[in-house]
N, C-alpha and C positions, 0 to 999 in steps of 0.2 A: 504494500500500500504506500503509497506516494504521500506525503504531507509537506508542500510546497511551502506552509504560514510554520511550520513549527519556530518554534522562538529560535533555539539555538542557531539554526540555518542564517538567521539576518538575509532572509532573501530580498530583493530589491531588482526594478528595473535599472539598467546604469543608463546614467545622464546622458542625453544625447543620442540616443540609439533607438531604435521605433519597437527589436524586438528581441533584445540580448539582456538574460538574465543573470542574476550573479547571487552564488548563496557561498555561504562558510561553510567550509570541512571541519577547519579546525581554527583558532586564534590565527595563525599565518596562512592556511592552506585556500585559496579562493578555487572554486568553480565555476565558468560560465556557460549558458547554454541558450537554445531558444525552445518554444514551449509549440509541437503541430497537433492541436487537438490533444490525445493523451500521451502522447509520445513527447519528451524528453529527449534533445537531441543535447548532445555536450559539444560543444565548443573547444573549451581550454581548463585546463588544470594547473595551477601553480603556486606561486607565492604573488603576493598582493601587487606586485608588479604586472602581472600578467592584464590587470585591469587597462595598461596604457594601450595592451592590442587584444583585444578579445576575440 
């Protein structure tokens, strides 16, 4: 089961973008991705840098 609002996640749309998501792994670990319907596509995986290219 998917829980996209869970607190921990800090999910958020990033600024600027019409359709790139971004949630926490961890304190440092960022994920971004974009959302087709139910499907979860991932993008990028990294450290908080990784926000400058998504």
């Amino acid at each position: 089961e998917r829980d996209l609002k869970h607190p921990s996640l800090e999910t958020k749309k990033l600024k600027g973008t019409n359709s790139i998501w971004e949630a926490r792994a961890s304190k440092s670990l960022r994920i971004t991705f974009n959302l087709k319907g139910k499907l979860i596509i991932l993008r990028t995986m990294g450290e908080h840098k990784i926000l400058n290219r998504p």
